[in-house]
N, C-alpha and C positions, 0 to 999 in steps of 0.2 A: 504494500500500500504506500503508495505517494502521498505526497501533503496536501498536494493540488487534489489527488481524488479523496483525502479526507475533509478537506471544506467542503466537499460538492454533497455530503451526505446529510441525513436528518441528524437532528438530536440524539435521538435517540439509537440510531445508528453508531454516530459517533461514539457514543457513553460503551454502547458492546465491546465497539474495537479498543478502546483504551481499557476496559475492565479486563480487556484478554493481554493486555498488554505487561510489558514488562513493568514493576513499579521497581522506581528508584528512592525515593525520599519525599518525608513529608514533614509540615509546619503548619503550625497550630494555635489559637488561641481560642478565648472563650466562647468567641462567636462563630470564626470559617476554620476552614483546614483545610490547606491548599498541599494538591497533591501534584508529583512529577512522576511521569511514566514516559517511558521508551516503549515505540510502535515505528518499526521499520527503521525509517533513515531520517526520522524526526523525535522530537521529545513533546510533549502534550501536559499542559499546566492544567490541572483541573481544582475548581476550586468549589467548593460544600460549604453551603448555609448547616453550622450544626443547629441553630435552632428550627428551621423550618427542615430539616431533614433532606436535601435537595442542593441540584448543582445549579451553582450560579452561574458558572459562567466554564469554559472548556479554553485555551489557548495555545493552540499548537504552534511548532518555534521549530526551525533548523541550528538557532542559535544556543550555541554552547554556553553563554551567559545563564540562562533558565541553570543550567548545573551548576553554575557558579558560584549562583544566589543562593540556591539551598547547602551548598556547601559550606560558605559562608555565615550561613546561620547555623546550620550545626556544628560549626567551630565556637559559636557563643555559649 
């Protein structure tokens, strides 16, 4: 899967292919919990309302920065 045919898909589409997807790291506070997962030859930021149970928001990235910043924070 390309990046270009993962924007072409539904929501919920998407949500499948990242949940099968590799996870790398995740970050957290009282309210979201933003997750990174590896799918193909791209990384996928996915980010959860934990009070409403639900994704807010999905952001795929070929950018190695996405690893850098959770890196980053789990060096704090």
């Amino acid at each position: 899967m390309t990046l270009y045919d993962f924007v072409q898909l539904s929501e919920v589409e998407k949500a499948n292919i990242v949940f099968e997807a590799r996870f790398l790291s995740c970050k957290e506070d009282d309210h979201e919990t933003v997750v990174l997962y590896k799918v193909d030859d791209f990384f996928c930021e996915v980010v959860y309302d934990n009070i409403k149970n639900s994704i807010v928001k999905m952001k795929p990235s070929r950018s190695k920065d996405l690893v850098n910043q959770f890196l980053a924070y789990q060096m704090n």
